[in-house]
Each structure stands twice: as structure tokens, then as C-alpha cells.
C-alpha positions in Angstrom: -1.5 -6.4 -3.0 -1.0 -2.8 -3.2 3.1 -1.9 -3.4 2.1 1.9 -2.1 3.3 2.9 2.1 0.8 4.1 4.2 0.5 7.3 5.6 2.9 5.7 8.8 5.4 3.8 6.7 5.4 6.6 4.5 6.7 9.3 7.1 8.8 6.6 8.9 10.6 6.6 5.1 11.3 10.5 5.0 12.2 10.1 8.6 15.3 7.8 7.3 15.6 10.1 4.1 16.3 12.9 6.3 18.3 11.6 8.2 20.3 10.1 6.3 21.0 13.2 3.9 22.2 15.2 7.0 24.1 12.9 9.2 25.4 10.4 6.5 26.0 12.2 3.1 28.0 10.2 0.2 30.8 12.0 1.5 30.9 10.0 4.3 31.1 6.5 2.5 34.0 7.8 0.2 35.6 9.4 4.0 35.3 5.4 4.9 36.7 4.1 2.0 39.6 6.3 1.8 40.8 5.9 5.0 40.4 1.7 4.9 38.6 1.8 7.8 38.4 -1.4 9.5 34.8 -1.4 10.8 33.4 -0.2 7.4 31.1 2.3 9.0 30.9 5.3 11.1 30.0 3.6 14.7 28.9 7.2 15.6 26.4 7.2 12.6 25.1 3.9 13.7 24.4 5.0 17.0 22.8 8.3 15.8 21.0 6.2 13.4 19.6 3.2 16.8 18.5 6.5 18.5 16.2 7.4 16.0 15.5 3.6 16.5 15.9 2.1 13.5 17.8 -0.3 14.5 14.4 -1.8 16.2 12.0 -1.9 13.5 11.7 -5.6 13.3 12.0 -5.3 17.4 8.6 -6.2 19.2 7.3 -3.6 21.4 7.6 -5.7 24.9 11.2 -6.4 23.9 11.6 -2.8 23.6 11.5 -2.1 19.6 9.1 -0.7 17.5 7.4 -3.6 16.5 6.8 -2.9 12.7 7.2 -5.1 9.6 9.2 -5.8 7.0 7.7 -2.9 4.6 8.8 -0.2 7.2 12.5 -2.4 7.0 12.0 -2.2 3.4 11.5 1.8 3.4 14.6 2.5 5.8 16.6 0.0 3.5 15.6 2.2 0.5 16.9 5.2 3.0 20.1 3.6 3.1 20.6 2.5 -0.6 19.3 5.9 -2.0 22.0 7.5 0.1 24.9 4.8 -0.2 24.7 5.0 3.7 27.5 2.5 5.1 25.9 1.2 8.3 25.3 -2.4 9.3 21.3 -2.4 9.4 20.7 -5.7 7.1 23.1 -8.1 9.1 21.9 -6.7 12.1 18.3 -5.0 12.5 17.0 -7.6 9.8 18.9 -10.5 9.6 19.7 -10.2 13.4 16.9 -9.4 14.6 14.4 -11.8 13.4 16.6 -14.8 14.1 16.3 -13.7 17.4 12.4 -13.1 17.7 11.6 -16.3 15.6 14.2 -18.6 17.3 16.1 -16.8 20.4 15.2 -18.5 24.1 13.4 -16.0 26.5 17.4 -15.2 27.6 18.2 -14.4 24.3 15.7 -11.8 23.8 15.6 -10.3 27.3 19.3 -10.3 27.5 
């Protein structure tokens, strides 16, 4: 199995680079830190970063995501790490998010 992104997954990845270098520097994370604050991210970054939807990579299309895989999740984690960016994409557009489409009821995923 080849461990190299297609052309796609590949632009998806500088997509998240990008955006992550301008509208999350490390400056940001130590901002967070010093200031304790409570959430542990910027919710303004997070919703920046769902209208660029990453937030619905793991989404299907009729459910209104993007309907990609885990190697594009993969590529917008290593966005995140390479940039310490503090934003709650694991627990929620990973973890979250397939829970949901594996096990969620029709309400669940509509709602």
C-alpha cells in the first residue's frame, strides 16, 4: 500500500497548511495558554477552520460533508500538529463524526 497523497489529498493538505499558518500561527496556542482560557481554543478559529469545511471530512455528502476518508483526516491532522494548532478536530470531526455515521439513528445524522 502506497503511503504517498494523491494529487486531491495532496492539495486538500496545503489547503490546511495554509490555512493554518495564516489564521492559527503558534502564537496563537501560546495567546491560549497564557490567558488560561477555558475552552482551550479560539472558537473563532474553529469556525474559520468548519468554513473551509474541515470539520466534514469524515461527513458523507448527503449528510452535507465532504465525504472523504481517513487519509484526507490524516493530512489535515498533520496540518494541525505541524502548526501546534489548538482546535478540537480529533474529538469532534473524527471521533465524532464517525460514531455518528457508523452508529447514529436517521435523527441523529439529519438532526
Amino acid at each position: 500500500m502506497a503511503l504517498v497523497l494523491n494529487q486531491e489529498q495532496d492539495m486538500l493538505r496545503e489547503s490546511a497548511l495554509q490555512f493554518m499558518k495564516e489564521r492559527a500561527p503558534v502564537a496563537q496556542l501560546r495567546s491560549l495558554r497564557d490567558s488560561r482560557n477555558d475552552d482551550g481554543f479560539s472558537r473563532e478559529t474553529w469556525a474559520s477552520f468548519a468554513e473551509m469545511g474541515f470539520t466534514g471530512v469524515l461527513v458523507p455528502e448527503e449528510l452535507g460533508g465532504l465525504g472523504l476518508g481517513m487519509a484526507e483526516a490524516g493530512a489535515i491532522m498533520e496540518a494541525i500538529g505541524r502548526n501546534l494548532t489548538a482546535v478540537p478536530f480529533f474529538s469532534t470531526a473524527v471521533l465524532g463524526a464517525s460514531l455518528l455515521a457508523r452508529h447514529g439513528s436517521t435523527a441523529h445524522k439529519e438532526g
